[in-house]
C-alpha positions in Angstrom: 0.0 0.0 0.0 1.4 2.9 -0.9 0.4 5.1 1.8 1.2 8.5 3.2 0.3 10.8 6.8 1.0 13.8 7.8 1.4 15.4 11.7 1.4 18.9 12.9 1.5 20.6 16.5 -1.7 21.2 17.9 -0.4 23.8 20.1 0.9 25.6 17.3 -1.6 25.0 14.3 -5.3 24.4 14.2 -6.9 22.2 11.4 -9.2 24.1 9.2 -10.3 21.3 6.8 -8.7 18.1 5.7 -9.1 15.9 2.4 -7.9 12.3 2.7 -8.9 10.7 -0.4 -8.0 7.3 -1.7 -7.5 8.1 -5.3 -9.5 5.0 -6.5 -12.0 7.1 -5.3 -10.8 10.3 -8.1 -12.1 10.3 -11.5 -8.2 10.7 -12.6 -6.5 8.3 -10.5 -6.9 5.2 -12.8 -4.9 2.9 -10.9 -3.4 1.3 -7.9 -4.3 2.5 -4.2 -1.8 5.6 -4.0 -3.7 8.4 -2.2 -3.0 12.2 -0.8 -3.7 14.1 1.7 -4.5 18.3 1.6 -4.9 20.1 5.0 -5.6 23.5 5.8 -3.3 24.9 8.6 -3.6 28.0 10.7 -0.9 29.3 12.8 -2.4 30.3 16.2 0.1 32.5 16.3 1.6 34.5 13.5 -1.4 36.7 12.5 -3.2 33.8 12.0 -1.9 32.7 8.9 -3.1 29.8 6.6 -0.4 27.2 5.1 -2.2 24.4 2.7 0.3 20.8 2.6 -0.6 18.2 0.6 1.4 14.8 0.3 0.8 11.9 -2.0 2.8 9.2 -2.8 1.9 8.9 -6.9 2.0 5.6 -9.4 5.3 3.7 -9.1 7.3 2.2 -12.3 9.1 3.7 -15.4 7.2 3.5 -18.8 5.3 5.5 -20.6 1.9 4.5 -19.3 2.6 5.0 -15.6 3.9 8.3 -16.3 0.8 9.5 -18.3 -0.8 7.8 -14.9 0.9 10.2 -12.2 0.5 13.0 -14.4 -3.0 12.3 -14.2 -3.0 12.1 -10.5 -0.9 15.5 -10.1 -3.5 17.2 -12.2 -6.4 16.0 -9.9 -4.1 17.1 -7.0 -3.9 20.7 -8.4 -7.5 20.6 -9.0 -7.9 19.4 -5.3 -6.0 22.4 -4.0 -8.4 24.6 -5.9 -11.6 22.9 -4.9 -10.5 22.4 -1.2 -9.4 26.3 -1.0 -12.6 27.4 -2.7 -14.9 25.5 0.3 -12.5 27.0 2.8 -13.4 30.2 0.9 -17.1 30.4 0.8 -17.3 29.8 5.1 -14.6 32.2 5.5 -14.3 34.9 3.4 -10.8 36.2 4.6 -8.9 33.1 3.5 -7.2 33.1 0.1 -7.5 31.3 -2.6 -3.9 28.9 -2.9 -4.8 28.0 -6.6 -6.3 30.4 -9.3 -6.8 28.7 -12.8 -5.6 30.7 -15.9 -6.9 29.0 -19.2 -5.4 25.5 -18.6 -2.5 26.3 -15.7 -2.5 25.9 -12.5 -0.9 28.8 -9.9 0.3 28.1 -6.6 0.4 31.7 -4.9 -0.4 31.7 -1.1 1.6 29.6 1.5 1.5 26.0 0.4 4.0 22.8 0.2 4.1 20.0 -1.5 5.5 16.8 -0.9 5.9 12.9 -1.5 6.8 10.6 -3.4 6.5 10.8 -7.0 8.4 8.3 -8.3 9.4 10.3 -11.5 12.7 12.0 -12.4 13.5 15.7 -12.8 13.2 16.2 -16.7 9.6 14.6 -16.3 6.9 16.5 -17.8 5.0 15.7 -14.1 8.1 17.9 -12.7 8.0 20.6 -14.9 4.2 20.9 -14.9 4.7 21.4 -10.8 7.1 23.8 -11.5 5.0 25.9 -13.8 2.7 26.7 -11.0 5.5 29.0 -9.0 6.4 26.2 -6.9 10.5 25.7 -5.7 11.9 22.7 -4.8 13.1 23.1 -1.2 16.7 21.2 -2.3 19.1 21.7 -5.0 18.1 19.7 -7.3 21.2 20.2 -9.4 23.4 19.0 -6.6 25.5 16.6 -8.0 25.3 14.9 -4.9 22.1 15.2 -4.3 19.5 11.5 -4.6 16.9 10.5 -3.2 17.2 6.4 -4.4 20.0 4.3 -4.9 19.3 0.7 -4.7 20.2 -2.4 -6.8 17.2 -4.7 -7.5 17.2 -7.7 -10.4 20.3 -8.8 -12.7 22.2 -6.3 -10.5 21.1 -3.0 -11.7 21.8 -0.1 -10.0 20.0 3.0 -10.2 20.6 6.5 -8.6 17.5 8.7 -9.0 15.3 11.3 -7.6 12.0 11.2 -7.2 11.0 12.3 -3.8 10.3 16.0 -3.3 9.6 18.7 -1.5 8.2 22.2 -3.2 6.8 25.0 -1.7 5.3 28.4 -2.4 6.6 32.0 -2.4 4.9 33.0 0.6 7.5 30.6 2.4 11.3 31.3 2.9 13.2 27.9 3.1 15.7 28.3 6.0 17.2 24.6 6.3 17.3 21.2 4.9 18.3 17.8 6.5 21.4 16.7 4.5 21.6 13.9 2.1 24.0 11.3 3.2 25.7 10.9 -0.1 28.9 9.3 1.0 27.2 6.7 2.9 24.3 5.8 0.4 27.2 5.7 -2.1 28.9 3.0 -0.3 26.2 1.0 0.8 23.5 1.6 -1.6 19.6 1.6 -0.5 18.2 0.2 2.0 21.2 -0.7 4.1 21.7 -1.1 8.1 22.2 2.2 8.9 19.3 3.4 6.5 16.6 0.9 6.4 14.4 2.4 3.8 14.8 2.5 0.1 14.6 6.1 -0.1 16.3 8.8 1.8 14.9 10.7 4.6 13.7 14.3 3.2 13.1 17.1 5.3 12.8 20.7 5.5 12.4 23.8 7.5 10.2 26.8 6.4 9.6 30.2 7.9 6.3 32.2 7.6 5.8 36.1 6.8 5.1 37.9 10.4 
């Protein structure tokens, strides 16, 4: 099952609305039992501002098919964010919309992130249709030492990628992310004793507009 949660801090954020959909249960989302989650955060805090996350975890393997697959399920992501901001909107009129549509794109303009596992590489059309929607990728993605698999599975192939992410809106400022281990995944290759998981532990630290 490819599943996904997500936590926050009660003392520090309230829950506004959440979206947990099994994407068997979206008109796009064609396959498999991937699913995401889109939550509606308000700092009790810091003039009571509104951050939007969403994780998924999209279609795994590499052809042609399961590509046009995820891109599918990215578009009905986008579209969630729209449709779950535009509820938030009619029973609160002060919120902001995170997703306005122009003709057919999607932009990303208030404080959101987004994050998972999409199991597709950085030249990917999926990619490059997140990016068109103002969001960053929190890392440097053109770190040569930056990867977020490398693991050897049948006949003994061995493949670095990434395909986990973490991108977030201009109404953020990224202040820290946890380093990759590069020497050590290098070495020992995914999973291994010290890292038990086939992919590599992403995280990042974000800082909203007082």
């Amino acid at each position: 099952s490819d599943g996904c949660s997500l936590f926050y801090r009660s003392s520090k954020f309230e829950l506004l609305s959440e979206k947990n959909t099994t994407n068997k249960n979206y008109h796009h989302y064609t396959t498999g039992n991937q699913n995401c989650i889109v939550a509606r955060l308000r700092h009790r805090h810091l003039n009571n501002q509104v951050v939007t996350v969403a994780v998924t975890h999209l279609k795994s393997q590499q052809n042609e098919e399961c590509e046009a697959i995820r891109i599918k399920q990215v578009n009905q992501l986008l579209d969630e964010f729209l449709k779950h901001n535009n509820d938030i909107r009619t029973s609160n009129s002060d919120d902001d919309v995170v997703v306005t549509v122009n003709d057919d794109s999607k932009v990303v303009n208030d404080n959101t992130i987004l994050l998972g596992d999409f199991n597709t590489e950085l030249s990917s059309e999926l990619v490059k249709k997140i990016r068109m929607t103002n969001l960053t990728s929190a890392y440097d993605n053109d770190d040569s030492r930056m990867v977020t698999t490398w693991k050897t599975r049948g006949n003994n192939i061995t493949a670095r990628r990434i395909v986990d992410y973490i991108f977030y809106s201009a109404g953020l400022t990224s202040k820290s992310v946890y380093s990759i281990p590069f020497d050590d995944i290098q070495r020992d290759k995914l999973p291994s004793l010290r890292y038990p998981s086939d992919h590599v532990l992403l995280s990042a630290k974000f800082e909203l507009s007082r």
